[in-house]
C-alpha positions in Angstrom: 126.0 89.0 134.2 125.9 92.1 131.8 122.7 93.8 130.2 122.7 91.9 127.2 119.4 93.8 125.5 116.8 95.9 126.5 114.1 94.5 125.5 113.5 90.5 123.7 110.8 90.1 122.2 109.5 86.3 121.9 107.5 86.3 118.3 108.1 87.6 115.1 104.6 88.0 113.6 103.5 91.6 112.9 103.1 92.5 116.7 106.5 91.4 117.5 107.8 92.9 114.5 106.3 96.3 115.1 107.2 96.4 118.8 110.9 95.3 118.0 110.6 98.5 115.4 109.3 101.0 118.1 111.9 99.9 120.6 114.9 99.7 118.1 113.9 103.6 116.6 113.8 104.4 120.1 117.6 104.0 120.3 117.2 100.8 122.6 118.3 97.0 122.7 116.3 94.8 121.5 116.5 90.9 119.9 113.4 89.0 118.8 113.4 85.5 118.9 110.8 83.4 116.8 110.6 79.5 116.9 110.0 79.0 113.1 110.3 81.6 110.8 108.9 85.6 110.7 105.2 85.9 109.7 104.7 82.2 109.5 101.2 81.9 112.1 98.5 84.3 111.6 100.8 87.1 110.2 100.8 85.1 107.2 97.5 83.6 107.3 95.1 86.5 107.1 92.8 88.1 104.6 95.3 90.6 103.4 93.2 93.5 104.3 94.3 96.3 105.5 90.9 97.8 107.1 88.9 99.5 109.7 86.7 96.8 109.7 83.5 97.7 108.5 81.1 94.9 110.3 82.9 95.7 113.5 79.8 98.7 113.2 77.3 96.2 114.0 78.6 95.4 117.4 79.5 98.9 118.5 83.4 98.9 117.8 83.4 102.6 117.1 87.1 103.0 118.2 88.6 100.4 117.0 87.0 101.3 113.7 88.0 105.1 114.1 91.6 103.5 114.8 92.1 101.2 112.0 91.2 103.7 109.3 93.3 106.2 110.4 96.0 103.5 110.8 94.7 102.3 107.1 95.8 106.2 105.6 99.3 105.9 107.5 99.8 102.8 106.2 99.3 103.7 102.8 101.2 106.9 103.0 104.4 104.8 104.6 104.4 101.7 102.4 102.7 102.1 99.0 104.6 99.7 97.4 103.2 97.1 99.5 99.6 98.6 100.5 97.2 99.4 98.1 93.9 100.8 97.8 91.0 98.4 96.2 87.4 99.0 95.5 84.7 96.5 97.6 81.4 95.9 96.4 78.7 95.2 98.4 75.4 93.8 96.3 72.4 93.5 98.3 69.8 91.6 97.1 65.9 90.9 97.6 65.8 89.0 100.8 69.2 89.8 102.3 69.0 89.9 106.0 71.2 93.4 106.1 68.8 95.9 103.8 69.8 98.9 101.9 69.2 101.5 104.3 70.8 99.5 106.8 73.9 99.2 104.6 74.1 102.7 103.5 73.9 104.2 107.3 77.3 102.0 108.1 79.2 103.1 105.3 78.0 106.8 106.3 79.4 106.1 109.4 82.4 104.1 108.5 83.2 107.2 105.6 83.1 109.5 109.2 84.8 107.7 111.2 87.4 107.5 108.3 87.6 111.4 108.5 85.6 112.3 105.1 88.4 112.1 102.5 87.7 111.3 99.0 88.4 108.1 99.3 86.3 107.3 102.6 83.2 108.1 100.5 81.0 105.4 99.0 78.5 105.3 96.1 75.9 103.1 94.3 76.7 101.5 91.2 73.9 102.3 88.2 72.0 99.2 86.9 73.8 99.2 84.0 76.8 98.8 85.7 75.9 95.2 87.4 76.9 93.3 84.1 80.5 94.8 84.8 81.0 93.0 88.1 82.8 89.9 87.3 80.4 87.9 86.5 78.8 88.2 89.7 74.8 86.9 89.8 72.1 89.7 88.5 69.2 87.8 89.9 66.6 89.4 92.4 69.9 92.2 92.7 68.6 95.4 94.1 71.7 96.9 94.1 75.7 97.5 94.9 77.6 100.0 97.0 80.9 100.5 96.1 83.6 101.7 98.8 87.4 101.7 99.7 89.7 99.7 101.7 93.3 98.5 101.0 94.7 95.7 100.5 98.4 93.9 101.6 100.8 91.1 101.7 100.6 90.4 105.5 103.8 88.0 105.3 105.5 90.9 103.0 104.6 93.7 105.2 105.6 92.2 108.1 109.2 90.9 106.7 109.3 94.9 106.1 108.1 95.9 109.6 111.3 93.4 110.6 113.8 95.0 108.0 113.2 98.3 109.6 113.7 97.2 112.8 116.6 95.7 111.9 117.8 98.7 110.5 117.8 100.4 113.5 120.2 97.9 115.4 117.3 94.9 116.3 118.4 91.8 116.4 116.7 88.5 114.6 116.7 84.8 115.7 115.2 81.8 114.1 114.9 79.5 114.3 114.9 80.2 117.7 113.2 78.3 120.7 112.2 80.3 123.8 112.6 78.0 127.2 112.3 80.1 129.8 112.8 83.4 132.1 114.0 83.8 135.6 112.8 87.3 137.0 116.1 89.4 139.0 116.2 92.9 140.4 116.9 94.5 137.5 114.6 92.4 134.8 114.8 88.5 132.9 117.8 86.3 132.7 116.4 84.6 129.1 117.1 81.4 128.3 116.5 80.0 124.7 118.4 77.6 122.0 119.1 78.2 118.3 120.1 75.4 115.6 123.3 75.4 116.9 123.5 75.7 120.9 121.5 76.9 124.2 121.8 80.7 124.9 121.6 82.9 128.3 121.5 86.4 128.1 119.5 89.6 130.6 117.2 91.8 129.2 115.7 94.8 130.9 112.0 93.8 129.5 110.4 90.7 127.9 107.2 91.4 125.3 105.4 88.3 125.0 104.2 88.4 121.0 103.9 84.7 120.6 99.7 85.1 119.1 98.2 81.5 120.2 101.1 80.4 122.1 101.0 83.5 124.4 99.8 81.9 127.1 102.1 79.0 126.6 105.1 81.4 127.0 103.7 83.2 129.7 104.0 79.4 131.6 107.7 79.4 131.2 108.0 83.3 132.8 109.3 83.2 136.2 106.7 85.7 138.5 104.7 86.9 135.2 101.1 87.9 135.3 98.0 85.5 135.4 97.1 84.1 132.2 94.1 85.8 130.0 91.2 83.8 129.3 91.0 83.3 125.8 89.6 81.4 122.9 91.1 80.7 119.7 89.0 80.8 116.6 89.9 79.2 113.3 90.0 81.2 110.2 90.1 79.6 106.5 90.2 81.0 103.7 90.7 79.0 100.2 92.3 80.7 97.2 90.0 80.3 93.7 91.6 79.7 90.0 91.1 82.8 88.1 91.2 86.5 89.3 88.3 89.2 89.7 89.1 92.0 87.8 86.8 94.8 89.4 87.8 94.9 93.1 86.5 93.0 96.1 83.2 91.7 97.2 81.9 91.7 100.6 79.1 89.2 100.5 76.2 88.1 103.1 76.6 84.1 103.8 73.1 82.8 102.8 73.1 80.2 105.7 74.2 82.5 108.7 74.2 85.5 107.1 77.8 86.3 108.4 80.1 88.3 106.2 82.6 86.4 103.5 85.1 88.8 101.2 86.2 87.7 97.8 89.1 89.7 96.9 91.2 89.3 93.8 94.9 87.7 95.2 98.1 87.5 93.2 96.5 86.4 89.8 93.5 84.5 92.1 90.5 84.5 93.9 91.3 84.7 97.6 87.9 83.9 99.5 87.5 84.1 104.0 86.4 83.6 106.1 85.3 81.2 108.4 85.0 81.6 112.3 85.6 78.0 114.2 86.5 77.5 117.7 89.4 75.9 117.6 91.2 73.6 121.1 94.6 71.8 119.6 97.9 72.7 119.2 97.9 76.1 117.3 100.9 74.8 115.2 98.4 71.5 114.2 95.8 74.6 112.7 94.2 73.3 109.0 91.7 73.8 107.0 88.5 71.6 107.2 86.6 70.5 104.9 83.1 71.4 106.0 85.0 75.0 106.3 86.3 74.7 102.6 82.6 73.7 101.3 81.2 76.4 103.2 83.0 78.9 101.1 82.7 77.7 98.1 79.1 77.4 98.9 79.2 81.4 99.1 81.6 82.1 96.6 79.5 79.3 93.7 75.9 81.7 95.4 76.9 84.4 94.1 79.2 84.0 91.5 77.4 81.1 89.7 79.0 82.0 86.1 83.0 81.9 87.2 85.4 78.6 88.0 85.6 78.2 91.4 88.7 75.6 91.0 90.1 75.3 94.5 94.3 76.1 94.1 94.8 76.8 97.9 93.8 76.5 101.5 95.0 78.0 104.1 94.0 78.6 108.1 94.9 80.7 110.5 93.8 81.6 114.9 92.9 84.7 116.1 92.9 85.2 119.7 89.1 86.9 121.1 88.4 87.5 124.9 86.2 84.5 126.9 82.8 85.1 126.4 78.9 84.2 126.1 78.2 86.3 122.9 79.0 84.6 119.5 82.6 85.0 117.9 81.1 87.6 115.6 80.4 90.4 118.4 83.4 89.8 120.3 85.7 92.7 120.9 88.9 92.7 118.2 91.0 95.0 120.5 94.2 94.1 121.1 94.6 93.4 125.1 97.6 94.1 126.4 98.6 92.7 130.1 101.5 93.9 132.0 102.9 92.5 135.3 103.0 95.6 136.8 100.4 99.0 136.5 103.4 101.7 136.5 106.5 99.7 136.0 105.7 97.5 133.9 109.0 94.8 133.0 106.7 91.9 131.3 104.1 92.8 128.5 101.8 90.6 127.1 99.9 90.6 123.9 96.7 89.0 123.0 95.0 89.1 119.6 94.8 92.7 117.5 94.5 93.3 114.3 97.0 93.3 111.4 95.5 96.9 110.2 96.3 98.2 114.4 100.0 96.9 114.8 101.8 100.5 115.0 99.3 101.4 117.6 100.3 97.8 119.5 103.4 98.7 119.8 103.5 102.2 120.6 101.0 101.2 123.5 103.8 98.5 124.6 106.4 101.2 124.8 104.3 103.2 126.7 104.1 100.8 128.8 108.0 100.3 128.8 109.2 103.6 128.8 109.6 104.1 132.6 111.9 100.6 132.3 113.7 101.8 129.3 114.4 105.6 130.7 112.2 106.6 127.5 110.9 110.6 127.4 108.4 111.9 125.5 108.3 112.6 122.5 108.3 109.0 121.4 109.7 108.6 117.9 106.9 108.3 115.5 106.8 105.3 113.5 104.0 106.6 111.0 107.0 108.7 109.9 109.3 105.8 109.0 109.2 104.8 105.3 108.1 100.8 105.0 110.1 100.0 101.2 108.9 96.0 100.0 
């Protein structure tokens, strides 16, 4: 049987689409299959922020933080018309569990990690300023910081992430349904079945991008590595009638004191999110609606004044290491598990962040690039223009 592709990749959310983009600039084969339609799990389901992750500080996430904001300028240096900058407000008020100092010593932090550039630095509103805020409650408010993240559509940005792979020769199938790979001498016989008929075809490498259902692929891999312990964790957020005007909010959760963002969403109130561990089907994922109150619960706290109509709900899973320590402290960094340490011809992907993707998938080709005859210099995907 001929070499059909280099490299399929099974999943099209924003990992899958980033890594078919690294492979496909880098001159090689590659065809991504996806069982429903591109961005249409967590890719699609996020809170649209393109970040370095600010309360990642408070459990010592230094790197990843570093990462992501330097990942935050490239991306709004390659795709302006689909990333944006937006103002976040952060009003702290008399009896907030995270005090003033406190909050002012992470955004120091966060505005060096980010490299010092003007817009990495953060400020505190004047008093006079709080009536400005959309409405948002004066009472017992000490005051606001004001900093800068950016903001995306994840489903948009990752349809572009797709395009450009496509540009450079990547292949596309979906509906597509991935049922299995035999492991030769030489890499995967594939097997998989479209709307229309099975297909068979040999790859050099398989990337496993599949989010929830990782594991669940990796089942159907002939000789692939073990399985990584993880836990999925439900996100909702719920979209809000009526848009704020002045930027973002990110606000302290009364009850467990965990952070909730408010951020202004296509002519609405997009407000998330919610961490709940979550043991079904990842394709079965909704909103509940203990998880629905709890957020309006915040939003109505400190926003008393404003509608909170609910338009919209929406839930995604993000995929965190085992562990004893709560979902909030968990490490976000995106593991990636290969069947072999040098040459590696099966990679697997487990959770990440949206903000992180380019640095996913150059780490994947890294990990390729003995199987693919790759040399350095890689091509540089922070230099490839991202149009919507």
């Amino acid at each position: 049987m001929k070499m059909d592709h280099d490299v399929v990749v099974i999943g099209a959310g924003i990992h899958g689409a980033g890594v078919a983009q690294a492979v496909a600039a880098a001159g090689r084969r590659v065809l991504v299959l996806e069982r429903t339609a591109p961005a249409s799990g967590t890719s699609s389901r996020s809170s649209k922020l393109i970040h370095g992750g600010l309360r990642y500080l408070e459990s010592g996430q230094f790197r990843l933080v570093r990462e992501s904001l330097l990942e935050r300028e490239r991306l709004l240096r390659i795709a302006p018309g689909l990333v944006k900058r937006i103002p976040i407000h952060i009003p702290i008020y008399r009896g907030n569990r995270r005090r003033q100092a406190w909050i002012a010593a992470g955004l120091s932090l966060y505005a060096l990690l980010a490299g010092g550039r003007e817009h990495s630095r953060f400020r505190r509103l004047a008093r006079r300023q709080f009536n400005d805020l959309d409405r948002l409650n004066t009472e017992d408010l000490q005051t606001v910081f004001q900093y800068h993240d950016a903001q995306t559509d994840d489903a948009a940005l990752t349809r572009a992430v797709l395009d450009s792979a496509t540009r450079y020769g990547a292949e596309l199938r979906f509906p597509a349904r991935f049922d299995g790979a035999t492991r030769t001498e030489i890499g995967y016989v594939v097997r998989y079945r479209d709307e229309r008929r099975d297909h068979v075809c040999q790859t050099r490498a398989l990337v496993n991008a599949a989010g929830p259902w990782a594991n669940e692929v990796l089942a159907a891999i002939q000789h692939a590595h073990p399985p990584e312990p993880v836990e999925l964790v439900q996100g909702t957020h719920i979209v809000l009638e009526g848009e704020l005007t002045r930027g973002g909010y990110y606000l302290e959760a009364a009850r467990d004191g965990r952070a909730v963002f408010a951020l202004p969403w296509q002519g609405a109130t997009l407000v998330g999110t919610t961490e709940t561990p979550y043991r079904g089907d990842p394709s079965d994922v909704r909103p509940l609606p203990e998880e629905i109150d709890y957020l309006l619960g915040v939003f109505r706290h400190y926003f008393p004044a404003r509608q909170a109509k609910v338009l919209a709900s929406f839930a995604g899973l993000r995929v965190l290491p085992v562990g004893d320590r709560h979902v909030f402290h968990r490490p976000r960094d995106t593991v990636i598990r290969t069947d072999h340490d040098r040459v590696a011809r099966l990679v697997s992907i487990y959770g990440g962040k949206l903000t992180g993707y380019r640095l996913t998938a150059r780490r994947v080709l890294d990990r390729l690039a003995p199987v693919l005859d790759l040399n350095e210099p890689l091509p540089d995907t922070a230099a490839i223009p991202l149009p919507p």
